[in-house]
PAVOMI-62056 format. One record per residue (C-alpha): residue number from 1; residue in one letter; z, x, y. Coordinates in steps of 0.5 Angstrom, whole numbers, plus 2048, in hexadecimal, padded with zeros to 3 digits. Layout:
<rec><seq>NUM</seq><type>a</type><zz>Z</zz><xx>X</xx><yy>Y</yy></rec>
...
This chain:
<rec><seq>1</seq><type>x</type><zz>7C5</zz><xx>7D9</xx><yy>82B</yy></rec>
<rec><seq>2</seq><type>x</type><zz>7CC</zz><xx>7D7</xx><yy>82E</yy></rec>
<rec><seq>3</seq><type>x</type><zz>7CB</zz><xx>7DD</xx><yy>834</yy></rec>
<rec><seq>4</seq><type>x</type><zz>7C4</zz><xx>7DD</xx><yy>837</yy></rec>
<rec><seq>5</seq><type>x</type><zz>7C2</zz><xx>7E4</xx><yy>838</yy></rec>
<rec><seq>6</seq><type>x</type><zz>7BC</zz><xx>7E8</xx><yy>83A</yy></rec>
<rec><seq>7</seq><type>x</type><zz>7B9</zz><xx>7EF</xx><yy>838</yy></rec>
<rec><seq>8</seq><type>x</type><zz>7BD</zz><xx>7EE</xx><yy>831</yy></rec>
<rec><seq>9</seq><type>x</type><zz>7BC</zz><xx>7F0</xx><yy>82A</yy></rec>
<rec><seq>10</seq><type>x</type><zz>7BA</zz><xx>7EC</xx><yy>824</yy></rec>
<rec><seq>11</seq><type>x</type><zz>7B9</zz><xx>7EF</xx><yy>81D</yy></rec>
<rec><seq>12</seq><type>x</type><zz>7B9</zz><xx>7EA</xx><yy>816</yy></rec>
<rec><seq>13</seq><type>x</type><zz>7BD</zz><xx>7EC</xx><yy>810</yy></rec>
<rec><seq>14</seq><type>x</type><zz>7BF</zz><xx>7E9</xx><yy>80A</yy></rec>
<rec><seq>15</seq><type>x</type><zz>7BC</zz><xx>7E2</xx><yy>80D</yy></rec>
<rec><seq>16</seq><type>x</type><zz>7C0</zz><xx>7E3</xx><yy>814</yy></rec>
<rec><seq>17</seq><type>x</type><zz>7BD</zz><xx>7E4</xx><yy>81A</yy></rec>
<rec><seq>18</seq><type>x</type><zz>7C2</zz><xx>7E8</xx><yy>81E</yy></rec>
<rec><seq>19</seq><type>x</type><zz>7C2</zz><xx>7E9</xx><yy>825</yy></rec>
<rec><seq>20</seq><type>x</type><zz>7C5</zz><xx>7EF</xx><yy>829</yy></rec>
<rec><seq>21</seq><type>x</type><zz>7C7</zz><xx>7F1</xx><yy>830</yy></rec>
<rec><seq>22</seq><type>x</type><zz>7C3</zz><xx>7EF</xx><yy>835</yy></rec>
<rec><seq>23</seq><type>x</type><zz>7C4</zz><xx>7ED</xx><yy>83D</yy></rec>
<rec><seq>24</seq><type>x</type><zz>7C7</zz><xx>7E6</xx><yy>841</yy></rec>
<rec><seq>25</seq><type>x</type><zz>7C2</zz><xx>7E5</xx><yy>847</yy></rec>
<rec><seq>26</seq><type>x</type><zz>7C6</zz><xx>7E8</xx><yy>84D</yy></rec>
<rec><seq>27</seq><type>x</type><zz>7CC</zz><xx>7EB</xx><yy>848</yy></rec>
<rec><seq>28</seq><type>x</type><zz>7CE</zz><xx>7F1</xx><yy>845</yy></rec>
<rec><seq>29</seq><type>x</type><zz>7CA</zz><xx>7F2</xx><yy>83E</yy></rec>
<rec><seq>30</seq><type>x</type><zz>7CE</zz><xx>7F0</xx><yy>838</yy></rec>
<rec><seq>31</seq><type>x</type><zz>7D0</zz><xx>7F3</xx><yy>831</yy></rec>
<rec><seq>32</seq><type>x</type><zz>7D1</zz><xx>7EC</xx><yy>82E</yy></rec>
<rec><seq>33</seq><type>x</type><zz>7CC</zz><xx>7EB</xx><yy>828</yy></rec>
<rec><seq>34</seq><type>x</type><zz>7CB</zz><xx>7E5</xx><yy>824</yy></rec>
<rec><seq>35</seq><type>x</type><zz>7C8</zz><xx>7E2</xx><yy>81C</yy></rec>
<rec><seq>36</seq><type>x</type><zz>7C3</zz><xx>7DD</xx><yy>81C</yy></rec>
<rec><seq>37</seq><type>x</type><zz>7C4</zz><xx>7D8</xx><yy>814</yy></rec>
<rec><seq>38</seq><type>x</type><zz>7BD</zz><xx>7D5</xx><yy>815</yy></rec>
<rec><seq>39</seq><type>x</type><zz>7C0</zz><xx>7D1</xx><yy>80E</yy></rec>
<rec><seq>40</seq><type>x</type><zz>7C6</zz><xx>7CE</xx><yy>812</yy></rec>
<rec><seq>41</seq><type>x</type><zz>7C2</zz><xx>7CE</xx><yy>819</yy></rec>
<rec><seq>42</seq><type>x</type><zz>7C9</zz><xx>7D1</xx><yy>81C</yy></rec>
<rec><seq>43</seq><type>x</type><zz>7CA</zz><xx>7D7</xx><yy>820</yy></rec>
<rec><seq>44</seq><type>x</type><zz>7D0</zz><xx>7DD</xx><yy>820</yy></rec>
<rec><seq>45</seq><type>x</type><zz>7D4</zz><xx>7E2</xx><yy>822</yy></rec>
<rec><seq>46</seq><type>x</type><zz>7D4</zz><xx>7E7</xx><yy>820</yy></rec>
<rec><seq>47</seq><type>x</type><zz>7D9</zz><xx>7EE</xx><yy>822</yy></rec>
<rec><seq>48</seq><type>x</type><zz>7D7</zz><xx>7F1</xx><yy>829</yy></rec>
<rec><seq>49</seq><type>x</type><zz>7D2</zz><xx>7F8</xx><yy>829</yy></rec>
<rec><seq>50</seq><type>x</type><zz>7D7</zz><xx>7FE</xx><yy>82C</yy></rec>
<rec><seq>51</seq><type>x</type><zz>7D3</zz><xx>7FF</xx><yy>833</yy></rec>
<rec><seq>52</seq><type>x</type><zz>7CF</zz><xx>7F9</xx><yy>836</yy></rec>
<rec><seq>53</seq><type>x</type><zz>7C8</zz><xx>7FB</xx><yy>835</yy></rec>
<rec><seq>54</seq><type>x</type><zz>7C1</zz><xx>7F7</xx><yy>837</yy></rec>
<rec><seq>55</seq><type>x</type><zz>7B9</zz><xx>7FA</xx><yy>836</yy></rec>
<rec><seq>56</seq><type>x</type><zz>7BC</zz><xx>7FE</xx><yy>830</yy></rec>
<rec><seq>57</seq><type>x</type><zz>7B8</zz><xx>800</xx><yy>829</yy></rec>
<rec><seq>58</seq><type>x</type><zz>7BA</zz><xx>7FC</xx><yy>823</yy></rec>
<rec><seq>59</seq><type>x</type><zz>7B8</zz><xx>7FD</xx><yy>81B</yy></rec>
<rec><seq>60</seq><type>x</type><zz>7BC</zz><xx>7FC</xx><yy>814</yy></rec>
<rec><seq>61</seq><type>x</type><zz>7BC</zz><xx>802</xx><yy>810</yy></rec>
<rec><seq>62</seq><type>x</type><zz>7C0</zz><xx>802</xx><yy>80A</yy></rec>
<rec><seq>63</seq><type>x</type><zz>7C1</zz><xx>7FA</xx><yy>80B</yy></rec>
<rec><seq>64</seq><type>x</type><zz>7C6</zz><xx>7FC</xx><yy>811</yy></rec>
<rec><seq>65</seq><type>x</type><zz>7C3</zz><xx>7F9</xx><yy>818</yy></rec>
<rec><seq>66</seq><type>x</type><zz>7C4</zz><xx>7FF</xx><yy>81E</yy></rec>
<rec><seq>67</seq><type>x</type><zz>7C4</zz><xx>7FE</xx><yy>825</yy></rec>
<rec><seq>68</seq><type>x</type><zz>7C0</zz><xx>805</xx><yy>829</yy></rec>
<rec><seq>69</seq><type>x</type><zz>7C1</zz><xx>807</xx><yy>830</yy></rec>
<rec><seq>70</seq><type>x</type><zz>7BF</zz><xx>802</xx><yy>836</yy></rec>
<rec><seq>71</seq><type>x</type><zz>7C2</zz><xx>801</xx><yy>83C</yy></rec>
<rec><seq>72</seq><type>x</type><zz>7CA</zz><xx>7FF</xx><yy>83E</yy></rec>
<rec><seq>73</seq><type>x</type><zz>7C8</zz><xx>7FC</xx><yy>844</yy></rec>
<rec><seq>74</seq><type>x</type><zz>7CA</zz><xx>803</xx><yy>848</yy></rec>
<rec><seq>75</seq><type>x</type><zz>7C4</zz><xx>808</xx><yy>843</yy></rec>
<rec><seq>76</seq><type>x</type><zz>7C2</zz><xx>809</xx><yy>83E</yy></rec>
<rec><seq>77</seq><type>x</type><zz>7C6</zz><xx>80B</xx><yy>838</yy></rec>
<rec><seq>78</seq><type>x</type><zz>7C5</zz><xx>80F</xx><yy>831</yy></rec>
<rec><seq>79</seq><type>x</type><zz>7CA</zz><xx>80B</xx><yy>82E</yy></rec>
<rec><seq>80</seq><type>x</type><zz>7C9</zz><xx>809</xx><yy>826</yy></rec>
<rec><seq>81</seq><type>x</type><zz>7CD</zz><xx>803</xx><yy>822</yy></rec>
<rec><seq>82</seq><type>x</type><zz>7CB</zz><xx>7FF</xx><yy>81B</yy></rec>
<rec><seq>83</seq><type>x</type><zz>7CD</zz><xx>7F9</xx><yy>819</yy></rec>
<rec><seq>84</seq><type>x</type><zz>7D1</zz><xx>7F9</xx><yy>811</yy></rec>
<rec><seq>85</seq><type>x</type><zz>7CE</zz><xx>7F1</xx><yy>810</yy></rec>
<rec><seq>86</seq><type>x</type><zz>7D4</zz><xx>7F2</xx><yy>80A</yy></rec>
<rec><seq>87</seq><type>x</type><zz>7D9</zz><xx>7F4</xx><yy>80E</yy></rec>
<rec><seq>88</seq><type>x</type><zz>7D7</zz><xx>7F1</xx><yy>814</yy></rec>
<rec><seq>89</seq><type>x</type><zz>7D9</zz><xx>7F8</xx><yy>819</yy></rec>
<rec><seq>90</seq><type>x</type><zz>7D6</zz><xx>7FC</xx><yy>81E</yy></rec>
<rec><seq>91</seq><type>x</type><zz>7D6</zz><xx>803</xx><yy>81B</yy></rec>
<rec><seq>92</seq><type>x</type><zz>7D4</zz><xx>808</xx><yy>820</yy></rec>
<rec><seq>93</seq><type>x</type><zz>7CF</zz><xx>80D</xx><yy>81E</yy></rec>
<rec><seq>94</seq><type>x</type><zz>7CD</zz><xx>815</xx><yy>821</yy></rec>
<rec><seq>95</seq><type>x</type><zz>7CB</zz><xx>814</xx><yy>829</yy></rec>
<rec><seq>96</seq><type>x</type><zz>7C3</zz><xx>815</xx><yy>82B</yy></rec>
<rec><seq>97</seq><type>x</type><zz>7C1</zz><xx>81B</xx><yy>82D</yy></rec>
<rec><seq>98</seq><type>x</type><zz>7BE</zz><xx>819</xx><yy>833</yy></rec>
<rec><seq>99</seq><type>x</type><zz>7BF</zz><xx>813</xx><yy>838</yy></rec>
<rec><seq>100</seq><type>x</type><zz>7B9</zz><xx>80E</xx><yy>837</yy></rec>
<rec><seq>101</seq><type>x</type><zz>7B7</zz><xx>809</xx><yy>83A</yy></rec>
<rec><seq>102</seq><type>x</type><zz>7B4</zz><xx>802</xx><yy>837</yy></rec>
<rec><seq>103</seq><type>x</type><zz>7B6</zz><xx>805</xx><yy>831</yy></rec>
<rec><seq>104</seq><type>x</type><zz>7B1</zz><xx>802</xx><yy>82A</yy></rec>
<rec><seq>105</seq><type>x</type><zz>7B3</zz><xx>803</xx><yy>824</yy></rec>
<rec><seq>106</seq><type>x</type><zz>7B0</zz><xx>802</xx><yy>81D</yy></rec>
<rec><seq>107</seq><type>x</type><zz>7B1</zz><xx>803</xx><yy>816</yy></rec>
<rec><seq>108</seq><type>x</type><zz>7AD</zz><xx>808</xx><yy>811</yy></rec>
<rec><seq>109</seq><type>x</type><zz>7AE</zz><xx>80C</xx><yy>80A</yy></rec>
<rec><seq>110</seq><type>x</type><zz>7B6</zz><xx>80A</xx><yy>80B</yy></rec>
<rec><seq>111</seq><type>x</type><zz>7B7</zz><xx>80D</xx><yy>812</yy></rec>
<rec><seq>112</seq><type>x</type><zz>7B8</zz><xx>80A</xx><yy>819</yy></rec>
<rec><seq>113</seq><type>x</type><zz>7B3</zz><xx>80C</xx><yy>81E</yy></rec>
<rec><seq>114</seq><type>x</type><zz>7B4</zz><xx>80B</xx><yy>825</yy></rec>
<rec><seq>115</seq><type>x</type><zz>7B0</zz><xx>80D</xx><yy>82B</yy></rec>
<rec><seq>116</seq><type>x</type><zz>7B1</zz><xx>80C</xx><yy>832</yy></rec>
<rec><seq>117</seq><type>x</type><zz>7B0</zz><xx>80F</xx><yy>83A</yy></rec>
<rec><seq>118</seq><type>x</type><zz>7B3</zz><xx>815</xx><yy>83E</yy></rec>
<rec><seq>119</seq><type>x</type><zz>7B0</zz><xx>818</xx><yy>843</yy></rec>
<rec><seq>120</seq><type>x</type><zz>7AA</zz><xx>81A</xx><yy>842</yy></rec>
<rec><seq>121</seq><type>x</type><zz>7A8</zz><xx>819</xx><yy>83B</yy></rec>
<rec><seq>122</seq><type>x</type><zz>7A9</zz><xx>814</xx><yy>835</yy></rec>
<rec><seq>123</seq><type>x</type><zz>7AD</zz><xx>817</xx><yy>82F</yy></rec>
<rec><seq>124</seq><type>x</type><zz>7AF</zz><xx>814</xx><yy>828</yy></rec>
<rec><seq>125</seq><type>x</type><zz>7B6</zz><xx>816</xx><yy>824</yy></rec>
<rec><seq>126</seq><type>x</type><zz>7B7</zz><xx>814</xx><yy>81D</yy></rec>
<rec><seq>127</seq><type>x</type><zz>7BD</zz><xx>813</xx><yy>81A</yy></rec>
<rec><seq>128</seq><type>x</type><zz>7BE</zz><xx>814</xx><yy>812</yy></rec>
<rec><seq>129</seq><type>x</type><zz>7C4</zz><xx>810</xx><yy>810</yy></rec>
<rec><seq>130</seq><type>x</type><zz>7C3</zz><xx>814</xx><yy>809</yy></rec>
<rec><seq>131</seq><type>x</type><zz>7C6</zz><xx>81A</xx><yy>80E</yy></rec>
<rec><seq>132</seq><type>x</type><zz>7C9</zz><xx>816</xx><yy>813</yy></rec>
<rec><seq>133</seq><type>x</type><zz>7C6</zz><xx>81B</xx><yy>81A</yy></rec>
<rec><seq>134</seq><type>x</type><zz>7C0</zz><xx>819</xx><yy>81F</yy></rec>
<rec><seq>135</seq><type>x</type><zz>7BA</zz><xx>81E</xx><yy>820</yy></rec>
<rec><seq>136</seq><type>x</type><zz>7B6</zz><xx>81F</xx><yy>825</yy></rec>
<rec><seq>137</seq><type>x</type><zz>7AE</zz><xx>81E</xx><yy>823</yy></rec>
<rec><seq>138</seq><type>x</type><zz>7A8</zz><xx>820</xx><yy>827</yy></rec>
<rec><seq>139</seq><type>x</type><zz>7A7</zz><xx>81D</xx><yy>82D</yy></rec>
<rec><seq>140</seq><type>x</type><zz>7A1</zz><xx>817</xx><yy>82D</yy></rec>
<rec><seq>141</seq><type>x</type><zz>79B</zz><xx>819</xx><yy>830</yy></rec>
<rec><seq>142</seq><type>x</type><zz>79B</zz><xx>815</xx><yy>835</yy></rec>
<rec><seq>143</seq><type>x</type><zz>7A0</zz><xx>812</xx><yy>83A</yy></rec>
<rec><seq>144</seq><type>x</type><zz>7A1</zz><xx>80B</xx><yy>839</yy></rec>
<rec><seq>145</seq><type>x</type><zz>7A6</zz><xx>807</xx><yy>83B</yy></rec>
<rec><seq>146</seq><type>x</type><zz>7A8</zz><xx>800</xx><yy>839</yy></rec>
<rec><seq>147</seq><type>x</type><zz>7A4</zz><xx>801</xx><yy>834</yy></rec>
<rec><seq>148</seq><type>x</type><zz>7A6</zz><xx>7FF</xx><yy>82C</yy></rec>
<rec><seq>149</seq><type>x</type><zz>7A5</zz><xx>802</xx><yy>825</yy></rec>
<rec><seq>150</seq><type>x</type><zz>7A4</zz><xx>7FF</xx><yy>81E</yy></rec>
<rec><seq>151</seq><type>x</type><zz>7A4</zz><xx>802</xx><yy>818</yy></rec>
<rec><seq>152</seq><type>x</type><zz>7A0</zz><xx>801</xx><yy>812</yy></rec>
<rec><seq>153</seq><type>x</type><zz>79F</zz><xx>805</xx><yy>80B</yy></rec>
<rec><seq>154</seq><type>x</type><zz>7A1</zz><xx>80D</xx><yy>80E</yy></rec>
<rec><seq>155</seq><type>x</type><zz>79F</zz><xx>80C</xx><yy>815</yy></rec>
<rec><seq>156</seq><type>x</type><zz>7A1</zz><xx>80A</xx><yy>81B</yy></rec>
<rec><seq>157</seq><type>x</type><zz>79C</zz><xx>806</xx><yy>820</yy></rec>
<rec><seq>158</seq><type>x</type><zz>79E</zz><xx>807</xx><yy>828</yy></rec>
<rec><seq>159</seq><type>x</type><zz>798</zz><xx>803</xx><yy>82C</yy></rec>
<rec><seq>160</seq><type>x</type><zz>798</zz><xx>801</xx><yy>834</yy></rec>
<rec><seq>161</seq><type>x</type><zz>79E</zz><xx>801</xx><yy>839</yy></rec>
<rec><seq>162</seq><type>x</type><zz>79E</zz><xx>805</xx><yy>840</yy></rec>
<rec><seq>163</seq><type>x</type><zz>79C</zz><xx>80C</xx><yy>841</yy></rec>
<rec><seq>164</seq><type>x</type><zz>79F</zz><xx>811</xx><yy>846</yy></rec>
<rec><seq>165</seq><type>x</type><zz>79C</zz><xx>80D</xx><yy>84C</yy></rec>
<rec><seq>166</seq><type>x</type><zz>79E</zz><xx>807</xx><yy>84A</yy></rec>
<rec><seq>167</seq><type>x</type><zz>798</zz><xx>803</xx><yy>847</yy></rec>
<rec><seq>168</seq><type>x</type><zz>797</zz><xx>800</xx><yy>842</yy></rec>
<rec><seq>169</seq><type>x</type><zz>793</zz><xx>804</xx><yy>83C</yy></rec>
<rec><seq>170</seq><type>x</type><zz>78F</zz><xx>802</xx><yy>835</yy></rec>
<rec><seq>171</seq><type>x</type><zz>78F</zz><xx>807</xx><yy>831</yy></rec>
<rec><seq>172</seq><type>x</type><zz>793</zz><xx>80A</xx><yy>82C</yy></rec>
<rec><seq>173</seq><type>x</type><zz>796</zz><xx>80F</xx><yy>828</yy></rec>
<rec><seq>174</seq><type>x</type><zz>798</zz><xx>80F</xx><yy>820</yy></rec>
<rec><seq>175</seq><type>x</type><zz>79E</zz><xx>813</xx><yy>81D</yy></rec>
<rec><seq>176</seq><type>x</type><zz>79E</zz><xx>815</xx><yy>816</yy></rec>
<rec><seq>177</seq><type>x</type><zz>7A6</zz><xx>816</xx><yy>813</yy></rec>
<rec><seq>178</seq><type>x</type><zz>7A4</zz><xx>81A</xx><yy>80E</yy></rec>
<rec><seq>179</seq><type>x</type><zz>7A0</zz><xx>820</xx><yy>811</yy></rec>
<rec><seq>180</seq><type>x</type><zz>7A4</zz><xx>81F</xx><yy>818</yy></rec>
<rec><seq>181</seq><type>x</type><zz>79D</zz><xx>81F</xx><yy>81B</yy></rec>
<rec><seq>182</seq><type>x</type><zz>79A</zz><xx>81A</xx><yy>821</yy></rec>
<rec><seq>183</seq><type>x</type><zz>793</zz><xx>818</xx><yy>822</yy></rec>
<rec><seq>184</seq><type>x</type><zz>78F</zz><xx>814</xx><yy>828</yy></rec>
<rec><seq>185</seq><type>x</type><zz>78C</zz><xx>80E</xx><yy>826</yy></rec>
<rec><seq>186</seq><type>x</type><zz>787</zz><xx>809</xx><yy>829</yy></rec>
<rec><seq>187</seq><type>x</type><zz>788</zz><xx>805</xx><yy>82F</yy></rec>
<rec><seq>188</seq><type>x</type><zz>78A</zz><xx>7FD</xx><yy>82F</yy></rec>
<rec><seq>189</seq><type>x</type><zz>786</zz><xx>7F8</xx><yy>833</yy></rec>
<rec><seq>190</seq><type>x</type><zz>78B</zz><xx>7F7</xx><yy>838</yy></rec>
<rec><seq>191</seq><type>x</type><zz>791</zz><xx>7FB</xx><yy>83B</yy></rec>
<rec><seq>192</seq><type>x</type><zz>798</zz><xx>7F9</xx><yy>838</yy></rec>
<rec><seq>193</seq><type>x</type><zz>79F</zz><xx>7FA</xx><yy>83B</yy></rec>
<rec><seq>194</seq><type>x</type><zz>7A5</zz><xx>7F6</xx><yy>839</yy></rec>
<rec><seq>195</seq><type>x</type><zz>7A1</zz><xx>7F3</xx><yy>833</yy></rec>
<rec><seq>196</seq><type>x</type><zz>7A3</zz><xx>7F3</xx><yy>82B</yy></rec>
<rec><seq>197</seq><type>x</type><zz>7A1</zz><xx>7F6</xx><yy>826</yy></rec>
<rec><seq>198</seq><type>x</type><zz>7A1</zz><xx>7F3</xx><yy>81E</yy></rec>
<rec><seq>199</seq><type>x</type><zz>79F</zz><xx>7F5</xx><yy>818</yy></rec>
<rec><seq>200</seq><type>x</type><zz>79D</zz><xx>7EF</xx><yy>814</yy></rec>
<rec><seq>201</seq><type>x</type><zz>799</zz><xx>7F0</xx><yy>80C</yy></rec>
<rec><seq>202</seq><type>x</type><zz>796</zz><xx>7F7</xx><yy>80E</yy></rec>
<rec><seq>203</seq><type>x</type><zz>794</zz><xx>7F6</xx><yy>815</yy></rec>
<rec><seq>204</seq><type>x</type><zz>797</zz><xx>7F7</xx><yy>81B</yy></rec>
<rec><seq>205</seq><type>x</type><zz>797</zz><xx>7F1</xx><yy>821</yy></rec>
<rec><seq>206</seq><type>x</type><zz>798</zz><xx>7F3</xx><yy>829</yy></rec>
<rec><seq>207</seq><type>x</type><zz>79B</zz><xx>7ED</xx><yy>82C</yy></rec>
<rec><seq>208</seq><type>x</type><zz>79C</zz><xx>7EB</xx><yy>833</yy></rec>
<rec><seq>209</seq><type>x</type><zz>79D</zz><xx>7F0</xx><yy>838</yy></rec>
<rec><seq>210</seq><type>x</type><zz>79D</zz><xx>7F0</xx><yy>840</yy></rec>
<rec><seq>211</seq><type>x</type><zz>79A</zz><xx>7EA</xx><yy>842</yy></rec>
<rec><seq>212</seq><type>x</type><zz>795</zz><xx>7E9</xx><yy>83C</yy></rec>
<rec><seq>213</seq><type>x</type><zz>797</zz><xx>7E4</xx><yy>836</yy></rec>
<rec><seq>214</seq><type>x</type><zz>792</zz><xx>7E7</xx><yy>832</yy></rec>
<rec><seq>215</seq><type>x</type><zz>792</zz><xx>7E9</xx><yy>82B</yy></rec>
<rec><seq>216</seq><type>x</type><zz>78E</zz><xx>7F0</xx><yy>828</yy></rec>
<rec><seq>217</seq><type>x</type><zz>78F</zz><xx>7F2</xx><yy>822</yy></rec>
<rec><seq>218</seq><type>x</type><zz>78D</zz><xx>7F9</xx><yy>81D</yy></rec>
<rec><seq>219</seq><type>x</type><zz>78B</zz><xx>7F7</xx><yy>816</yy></rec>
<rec><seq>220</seq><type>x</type><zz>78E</zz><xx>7FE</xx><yy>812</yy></rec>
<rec><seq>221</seq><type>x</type><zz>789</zz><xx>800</xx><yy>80D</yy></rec>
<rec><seq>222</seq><type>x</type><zz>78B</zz><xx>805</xx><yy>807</yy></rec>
<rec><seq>223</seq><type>x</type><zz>785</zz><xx>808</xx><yy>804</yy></rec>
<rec><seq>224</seq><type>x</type><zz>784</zz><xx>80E</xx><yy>7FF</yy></rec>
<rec><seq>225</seq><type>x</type><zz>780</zz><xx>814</xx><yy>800</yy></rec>
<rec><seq>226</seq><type>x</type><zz>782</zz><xx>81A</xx><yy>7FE</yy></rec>
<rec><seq>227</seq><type>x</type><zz>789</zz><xx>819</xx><yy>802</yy></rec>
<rec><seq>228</seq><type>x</type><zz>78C</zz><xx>812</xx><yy>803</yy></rec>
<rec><seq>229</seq><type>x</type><zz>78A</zz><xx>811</xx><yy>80A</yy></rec>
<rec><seq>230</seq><type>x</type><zz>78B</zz><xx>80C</xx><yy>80F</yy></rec>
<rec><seq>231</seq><type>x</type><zz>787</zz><xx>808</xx><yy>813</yy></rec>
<rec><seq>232</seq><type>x</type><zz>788</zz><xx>802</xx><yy>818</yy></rec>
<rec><seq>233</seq><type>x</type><zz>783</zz><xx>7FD</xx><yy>81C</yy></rec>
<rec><seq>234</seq><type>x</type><zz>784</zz><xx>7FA</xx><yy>821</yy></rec>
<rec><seq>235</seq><type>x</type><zz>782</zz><xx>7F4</xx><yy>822</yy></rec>
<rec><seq>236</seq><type>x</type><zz>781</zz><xx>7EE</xx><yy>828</yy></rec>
<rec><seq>237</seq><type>x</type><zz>786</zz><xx>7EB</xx><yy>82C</yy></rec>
<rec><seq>238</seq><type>x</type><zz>789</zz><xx>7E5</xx><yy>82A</yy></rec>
<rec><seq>239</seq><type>x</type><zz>78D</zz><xx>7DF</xx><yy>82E</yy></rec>
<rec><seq>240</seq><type>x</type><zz>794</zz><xx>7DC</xx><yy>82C</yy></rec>
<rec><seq>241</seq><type>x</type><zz>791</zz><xx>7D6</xx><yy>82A</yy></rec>
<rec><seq>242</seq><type>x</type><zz>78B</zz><xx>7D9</xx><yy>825</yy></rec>
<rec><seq>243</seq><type>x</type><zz>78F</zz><xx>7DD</xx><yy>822</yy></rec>
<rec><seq>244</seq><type>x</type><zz>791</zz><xx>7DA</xx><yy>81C</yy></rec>
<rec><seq>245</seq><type>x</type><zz>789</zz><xx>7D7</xx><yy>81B</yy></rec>
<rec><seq>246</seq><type>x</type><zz>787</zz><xx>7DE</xx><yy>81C</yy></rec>
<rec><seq>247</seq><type>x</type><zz>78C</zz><xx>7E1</xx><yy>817</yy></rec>
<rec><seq>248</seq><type>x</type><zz>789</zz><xx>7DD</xx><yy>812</yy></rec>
<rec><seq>249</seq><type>x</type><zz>782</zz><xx>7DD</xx><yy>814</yy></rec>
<rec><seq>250</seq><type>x</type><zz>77D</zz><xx>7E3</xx><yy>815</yy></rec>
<rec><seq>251</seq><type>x</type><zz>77E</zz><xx>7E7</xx><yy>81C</yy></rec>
<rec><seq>252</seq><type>x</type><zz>778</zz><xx>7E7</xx><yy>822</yy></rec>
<rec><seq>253</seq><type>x</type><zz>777</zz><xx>7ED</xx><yy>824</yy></rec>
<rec><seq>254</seq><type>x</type><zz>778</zz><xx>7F5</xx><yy>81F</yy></rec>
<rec><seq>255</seq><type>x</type><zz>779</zz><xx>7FB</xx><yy>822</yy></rec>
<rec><seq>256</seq><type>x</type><zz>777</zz><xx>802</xx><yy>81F</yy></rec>
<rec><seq>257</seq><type>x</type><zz>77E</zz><xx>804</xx><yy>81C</yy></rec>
<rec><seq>258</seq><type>x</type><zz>781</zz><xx>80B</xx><yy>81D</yy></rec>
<rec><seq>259</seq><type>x</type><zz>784</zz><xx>80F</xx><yy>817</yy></rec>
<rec><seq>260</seq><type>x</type><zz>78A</zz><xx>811</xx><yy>819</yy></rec>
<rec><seq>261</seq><type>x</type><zz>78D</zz><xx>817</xx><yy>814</yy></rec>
<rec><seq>262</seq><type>x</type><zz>788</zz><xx>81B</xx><yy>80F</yy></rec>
């Protein structure tokens, strides 16, 4: 990149990988973005966000990429900005309704989703650009702070991250868009903070987090009964080096799965 930075966001659209935000070691955080051309190996400006912003959500709803909350280097902040790839401009969109801090965020059904840390709980705003106002959504059924979200189909996966007394936690919870409901699913086999979470062909990997460089993953099953159901199993840590043999070849080690809606 032209500008090294740290706690800054990326997000891939129409084949760039743009980079936005973020904080100099020892220096106030920035409001500088840049696009990544993979087909002619080069890096560009791009136009500055509106406020300087790190440990922020960022998604793509509607092929707009929206920068959410973070920090200023002062608070935290529920400012909300998006970025026109036709236009190249920073429009600023309705303010969050609360402060969060180490904002995620993730795409679903259209809408932005972004969850974050107050005081004493871990909320979740959405916000429908079909509308154009942010909504408050019930609270996670856990605290969980430096933890991150993913989506896949109708529902948003939360695993890991730390808990009101600052430990590290392996269990998860599970937010179904449609029906607004939370459910508690089953534990990781290791506690996570800081870490990632991907979604990748149908199942979810957790990357990384606090001084581990482990990989798990959540293999997603559909199945049929009366209702559509889901289930998830988990399945055996993996290290870094193994992961693509792993991936290609069968798993060690099965849990029994947990069906997580009825």
């Amino acid at each position: 990149m032209r500008l090294e930075r740290s706690h800054a966001e990326a997000y891939s659209l129409c084949n760039l990988l743009y980079v936005v935000g973020g904080k100099v070691p020892s220096v106030q955080p920035l409001h500088s973005a840049e696009c990544y051309n993979p087909l002619i190996n080069t890096w560009t400006n791009i136009p500055p966000t509106h406020v300087k912003r790190y440990n922020f959500g960022i998604s793509i709803p509607g092929y707009m990429i929206y920068a959410c909350g973070g920090n200023d280097g002062e608070i935290s902040h529920h400012r909300v900005e998006c970025y026109d790839i036709l236009t190249s401009k920073w429009i600023t969109c309705p303010n969050m309704n609360s402060n969060l801090e180490g904002a995620r965020a993730t795409m679903s059904d259209n809408c932005l989703y972004c969850v974050g840390t107050t005081i004493n709980q871990t909320i979740m705003e959405r916000f429908d650009p079909r509308e154009g106002q942010l909504c408050l959504l019930p609270p996670l059924l856990s605290y969980r702070k430096s933890t991150d979200v993913v989506s896949h189909e109708n529902s948003l996966f939360f695993f890991g991250g730390l808990n009101s007394n600052n430990l590290a936690q392996c269990n998860g919870d599970r937010f179904d868009v449609r029906r607004s409901k939370w459910e508690h699913l089953s534990s990781m086999l290791s506690a996570k903070h800081g870490h990632s979470l991907v979604e990748m062909d149908g199942d979810i990997y957790g990357v990384g987090g606090g001084k581990t460089f482990t990989v798990e993953v959540v293999i997603l099953v559909l199945f049929q009964n009366k209702n559509t159901r889901h289930a998830s199993k988990y399945f055996n840590e993996i290290g870094p080096k193994d992961l693509a043999s792993n991936i290609l070849n069968s798993w060690i080690r099965e849990f029994p799965y947990l069906t997580l809606a009825s």
